[in-house]
C-alpha positions, 0 to 999 in steps of 0.5 A: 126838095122845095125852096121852101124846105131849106131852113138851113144851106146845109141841106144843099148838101147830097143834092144832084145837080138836078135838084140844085138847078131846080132850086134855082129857078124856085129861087129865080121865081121867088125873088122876081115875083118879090120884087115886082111886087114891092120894088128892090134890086133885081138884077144883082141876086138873079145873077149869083143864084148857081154861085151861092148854090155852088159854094154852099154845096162845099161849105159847112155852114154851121163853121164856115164863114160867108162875107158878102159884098154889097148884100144886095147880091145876096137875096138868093143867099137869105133864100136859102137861110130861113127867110123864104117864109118872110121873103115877102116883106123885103126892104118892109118895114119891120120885115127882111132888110135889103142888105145883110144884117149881122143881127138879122140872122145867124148866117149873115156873118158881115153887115154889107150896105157900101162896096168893097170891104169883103175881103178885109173883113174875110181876112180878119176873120180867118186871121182871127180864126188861126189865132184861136186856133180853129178851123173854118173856111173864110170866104168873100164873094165881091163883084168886079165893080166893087175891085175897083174900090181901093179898100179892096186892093188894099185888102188883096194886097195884104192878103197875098204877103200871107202865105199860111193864111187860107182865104178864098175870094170868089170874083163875081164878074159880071162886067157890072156895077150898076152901071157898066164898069170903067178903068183899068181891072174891069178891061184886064178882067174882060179880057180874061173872060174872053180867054180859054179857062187856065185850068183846061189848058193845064189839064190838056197840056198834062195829058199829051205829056202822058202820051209821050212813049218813054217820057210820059210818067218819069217827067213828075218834078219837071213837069209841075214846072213847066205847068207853072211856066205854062200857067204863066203864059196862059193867065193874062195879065190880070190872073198873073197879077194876082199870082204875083200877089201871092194869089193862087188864081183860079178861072174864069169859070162859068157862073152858071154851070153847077158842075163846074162851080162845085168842081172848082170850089171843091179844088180851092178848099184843097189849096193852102194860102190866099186863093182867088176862084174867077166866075164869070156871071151874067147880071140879071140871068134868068130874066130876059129883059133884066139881062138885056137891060142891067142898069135898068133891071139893076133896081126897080120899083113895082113892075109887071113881071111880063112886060118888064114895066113899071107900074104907074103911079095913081097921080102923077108925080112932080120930078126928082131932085136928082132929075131937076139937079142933073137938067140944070147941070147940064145947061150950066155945062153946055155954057161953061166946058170947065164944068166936069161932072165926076161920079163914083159907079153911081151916074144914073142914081145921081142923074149924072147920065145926063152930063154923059150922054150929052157932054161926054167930054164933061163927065167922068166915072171913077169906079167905086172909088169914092176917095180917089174921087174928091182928090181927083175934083181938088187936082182938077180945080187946081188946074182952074176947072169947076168939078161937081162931085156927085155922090151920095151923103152916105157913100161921101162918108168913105172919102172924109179925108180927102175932104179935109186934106185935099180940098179943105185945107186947100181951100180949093173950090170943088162943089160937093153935091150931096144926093140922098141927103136925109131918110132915104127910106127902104135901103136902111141904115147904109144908105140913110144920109143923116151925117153930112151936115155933121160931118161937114160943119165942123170942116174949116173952109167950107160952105154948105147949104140945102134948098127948101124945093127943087126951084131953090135948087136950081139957083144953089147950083148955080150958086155952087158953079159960081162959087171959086173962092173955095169948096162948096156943098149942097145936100138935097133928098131922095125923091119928087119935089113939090111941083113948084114951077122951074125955070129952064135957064137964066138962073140967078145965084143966092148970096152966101150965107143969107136966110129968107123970112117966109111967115112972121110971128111973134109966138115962136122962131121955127128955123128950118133947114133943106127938107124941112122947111116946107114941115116948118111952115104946115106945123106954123099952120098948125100952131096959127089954128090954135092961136100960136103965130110963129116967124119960119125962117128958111136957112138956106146955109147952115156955114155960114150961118144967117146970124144977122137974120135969126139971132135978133129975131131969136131974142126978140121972140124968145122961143127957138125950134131948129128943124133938120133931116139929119141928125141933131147931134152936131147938126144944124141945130147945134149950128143955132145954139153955138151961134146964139151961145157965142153971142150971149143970147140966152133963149131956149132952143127946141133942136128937131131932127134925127135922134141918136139912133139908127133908122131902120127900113121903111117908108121914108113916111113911116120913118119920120112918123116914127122919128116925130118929123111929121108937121102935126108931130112937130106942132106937138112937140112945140107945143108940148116944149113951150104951150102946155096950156094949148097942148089938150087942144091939139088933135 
C-alpha cells in the first residue's frame, strides 16, 4: 500500500510491520519535500511518524478520539487523514493549515495552535463520553516541552483523582521544545530515558520467579505485590510521581520501534484508569541535519533538501525587528546587569538567544509557562531588577491575569515586549497577534506604544528599560524593517505619551499606529495625487494617548482615520474616539484595521490585501467615507 492510498487511519489496520515502516519513510519523503519546498515546521512531524502509526494501528478511528498537542507535531497525522492529495498547499492560503483545525476535517477532534491543553481537553472528552454512556478511547499526545506548562499539570492532576475514568496520555519526549527544554520534569524525565524500561524489569523479575522448584506457580498473590514493590524501586522519580498521581505508568518506550509501540499501546488500551505510556523520540528523526541541528530544523523557511540550506532571497532583505530588539537589548544589558531577559521556551523566536549566549547570567527561560513568566518579572522588579518579558502577542494572551494582578494592580515596572504583534501570516488563527492593544488598553496603569520602524524601535527600548514608575509594553511585527539606518548605541528615550506630525494637510487627519504608520503616509500620497492633502500623525503610544496633539488637529480638520494592525474592536481606533468623545469634539472618525473576524492562513501580503489594509486599499476607503466626488478617479 501507498501513503497515497489511506484516506482514512483505519486502513493501517492488518498492515505488517514491513508495510508500516514503509509508510513512514513515504510519509518521511512527503513531508520533508513539502516543506523544503514552501517552508513550515519540520523537525516536530519527523519525529512522531512511527508514533502516529503505532497508536493509530490500535485505534478505531471511526469512535476513537486523538487530541493533539501543539498540531504542528501532527503533519504525519493529516497525512494519513485524507490530506496526502493536497499536502502540497500547507500553511497556503485557502489550503492545508499548519495546525489541527476542528472544521478542517473530521479526524482533527482538538484545535491545537498554543502548547499544553491535550490533556484537558482528552479529559473532557472521555468524561463527557461515560456520561452519555458511550465507549471510545480519549487519547492525548503532548510532548515534554509542553509538561512544563502549568495547564497540563493541572490536567494531570485532575485526571489521576479519577480512577473509573479511562485516559491515555501518550508522552512525546524528545528532550525538546523548540529549543532544548529547561526546569525540573524535562531532567526527571532525561533521567528515565537513560534507565532500563520498567516493564522488562517486571517481565524478567517474573520469569526467574517461575524458575524457583516448589515456589514458582503458588506465589500468584504475593507475587503481584512484590511487582509492584519492585516497580516502585525501578520507576525513577518522575514515573513514581505519576503513579502517585493516580497514573499507571508505562515506559520509556522507544519511539521508533513499530513493534514495541503497538505492543505496549495495545496493553494500555487493556488497563482501566488514567494511563501515561513514556515514548522516547528523536526530533527531527529521519533527516540527518534535522536530527543534528533541532532548533534550527525545528522551523524553516525553503530549503534545499540535500544541503539542508535555505534558499536566498532574490534581494537582500533589511533585519528583523526581532533581530534589531535582541541587538539593542543586549547592549542595554551589557551597561545595566539589572536587565534580565526572561522567555517562555521561545528565546530563538524572540531573539532572546542572543541575551543567552552573550550574558547568560541576564536570561532566564521558564519553559512554556507563560504565567509563571509575568509573576516571575513582577517578583523580580520588586527586588529593583529591570525584567523584559519577551514573548508573543498571541502566547502573552495565556498570562492575562498575571498582568492584572501581579503586575498592574502593583503597578510594578516589567517592560512587556510584544513580538508578533499584528498578521503573522501562515501559522493562522493561533498565532496572529491581533488582541493586545485591546486587551491591554483597558488595564489600569500600563503604558503601551508601538514603533512606526525598526530605528524607533530602538529608543522604545529604551524607553522601556528607563521607564521604573510602572509596567510598560511594546508591541512590534513579524518580519524585515524597512532598511531605515540604526545607530549601534547612544540611544535617547521618547517622552511617554508623545505623537510626531510627519506630513501636514488640511483634507484629512490620518493617525497611524506601530505598523501602520508608513500604509498611512503612502495612502497620503495616494489621496495628494488626486488632489486630497492629509495631516499623518504617527502615535507612537496609544495609553497614553497624545490627546494634546490629535484632538485640536482632529477638530481643526474635521475628518478623522484611525489605522491599526490589530483589531478595531477596543483597539487603537476605539482609543481616538473615546479620547475625542470625552472632549466633546464631535467629528466623524473612519477606524481602519482588523474587523470581527479570524484571519485565516496566508501570506501576511495576502492577508491585508483581504483585510483592505493595503495603502491603495486604505486610500479608497477614505475616499469612499469622506470624497465620493474623488472616488471614480482612483485606480
Amino acid at each position: 500500500m501507498h501513503l497515497s492510498e489511506i484516506t482514512h487511519p483505519n486502513q493501517l489496520h492488518g498492515l505488517s510491520i514491513r508495510q508500516l515502516q514503509q509508510i513512514a519513510r513515504q510519509i518521511r519523503d512527503k513531508h520533508l519535500q513539502t516543506v523544503a519546498e514552501f517552508g513550515g515546521h519540520l523537525g516536530p512531524g519527523l519525529g512522531v511518524v512511527e508514533l502516529t502509526l503505532g497508536l493509530y494501528q490500535t485505534l478505531d478511528l471511526d469512535r476513537d478520539k486523538v487530541i493533539w498537542d501543539v498540531g504542528h507535531q501532527a503533519y504525519p497525522h493529516k497525512l494519513i487523514t485524507g490530506r496526502y492529495s493536497n499536502f502540497h498547499t500547507l500553511r497556503q492560503k485557502d489550503g492545508i493549515a499548519g495546525y489541527l483545525k476542528r472544521g478542517e476535517n473530521k479526524f482533527d477532534h482538538f484545535g491545537a495552535g498554543h502548547a499544553s491543553t491535550s490533556i484537558s481537553a482528552a479529559l473532557g472528552m472521555a468524561l463527557a463520553r461515560d456520561m452519555n454512556g458511550e465507549k471510545f478511547k480519549a487519547v492525548a499526545v503532548i510532548g515534554d516541552g509542553a509538561l512544563t506548562g502549568g495547564m497540563a499539570l493541572e490536567a494531570i492532576n485532575h485526571a489521576g483523582h479519577l480512577p473509573k475514568t479511562n485516559l491515555l496520555v501518550v508522552l512525546n519526549d524528545n528532550e525538546m521544545s523548540i529549543s532544548p527544554n529547561v526546569g525540573a520534569i524535562p531532567r526527571y524525565l532525561n533521567k528515565m530515558r537513560l534507565s532500563p524500561p520498567v516493564q522488562f524489569i517486571k517481565d524478567n523479575f517474573e520469569e526467574q520467579f517461575k524458575h524457583i522448584p516448589f515456589v514458582g506457580e503458588s506465589l500468584s498473590p504475593e507475587l503481584g505485590r512484590i511487582k509492584e514493590g519492585m516497580k516502585r524501586l525501578a520507576v525513577p522519580k518522575v514515573g513514581a510521581v505519576f503513579e502517585e498521581l493516580g497514573f499507571t505508568y508505562m515506559g520509556p518506550v522507544d519511539g521508533h520501534n513499530l513493534e514495541e509501540l503497538i505492543a505496549t499501546f495495545q496493553q494500555a488500551h487493556q488497563i482501566a484508569g488514567p494511563v501515561l505510556v513514556h515514548v522516547s523520540t528523536i526530533k527531527g528523526k529521519g533527516y540527518e541535519l534535522a536530527e543534528k541541528d533541532q532548533v534550527g530544523y525545528h522551523a524553516q523557511t525553503p530549503f534545499n533538501l540535500t544541503t539542508g540550506k535555505a534558499i536566498p532571497s532574490s534581494k537582500p532583505k533589511p533585519p528583523s525587528y526581532a533581530k534589531v530588539f535582541s541587538h539593542t537589548l543586549v547592549k542595554l544589558a551589557e551597561q545595566n546587569p539589572k536587565i534580565i531577559g526572561i522567555t517562555a521556551a521561545m528565546a530563538t523566536g524572540t531573539g532572546l538567544d542572543k541575551l543567552q549566549a552573550k550574558l547568560p547570567n541576564q536570561y532566564i527561560d521558564v519553559g512554556i509557562a507563560e504565567q509563571h513568566a509575568i509573576t516571575l518579572a513582577a517578583g523580580l522588579a520588586t527586588e529593583g531588577m529591570r525584567p523584559v518579558a519577551a514573548i508573543y502577542s498571541t502566547f502573552l494572551q495565556r498570562a492575562y491575569d498575571q498582568i492584572i494582578h501581579d503586575v498592574c494592580i502593583q503597578n510594578l515596572p516589567v517592560f512587556f515586549c510584544l513580538d508578533r504583534a499584528g498578521i503573522v501570516g501562515s501559522d493562522g488563527p493561533t498565532h496572529q497577534g491581533m488582541y493586545d492593544i485591546a486587551y491591554l488598553r483597558c488595564i489600569p496603569n500600563i503604558v503601551m506604544m508601538a514603533p512606526k520602524d525598526e530605528a524607533e524601535m530602538q529608543r522604545m527600548v529604551v524607553t522601556g528599560i528607563e521607564h521604573t514608575t510602572g509596567p510598560i509594553a511594546m508591541r512590534f511585527p513579524r518580519g524585515n524593517g524597512y532598511g531605515v539606518p540604526l545607530m549601534e548605541e547612544g540611544w535617547e528615550p521618547l517622552e511617554i505619551g508623545k505623537g510626531e506630525i510627519l506630513r501636514n494637510g488640511d483634507d484629512v487627519l490620518i493617525t497611524g499606529y506601530g505598523t501602520m504608520v508608513y500604509p498611512s503616509m503612502q495612502a497620503a500620497e495616494i489621496l495628494s495625487e488626486h488632489g486630497i492633502e492629509a495631516t499623518v500623525i504617527n502615535a507612537r503610544f496609544v495609553k497614553p494617548l497624545d490627546t494634546e496633539l490629535i484632538l485640536p488637529l482632529a477638530q481643526k480638520i474635521g475628518r478623522v482615520v484611525t489605522l491599526e494592525e490589530g483589531c478595531v474592536m477596543g483597539g487603537f481606533g476605539s482609543a481616538v474616539v473615546e479620547a475625542l468623545l470625552d472632549a466633546d469634539v464631535v467629528v466623524p472618525v473612519k477606524r481602519i484595521g482588523i474587523p470581527d473576524v479570524l484571519v485565516e492562513h496566508a501570506t501576511p501580503d495576502e492577508s491585508k490585501a483581504e483585510l483592505g489594509l493595503t495603502s491603495r486599499q486604505i486610500a479608497e476607503r477614505v475616499l469612499q467615507a469622506y470624497f465620493q466626488k474623488q472616488l471614480s478617479t482612483v485606480s
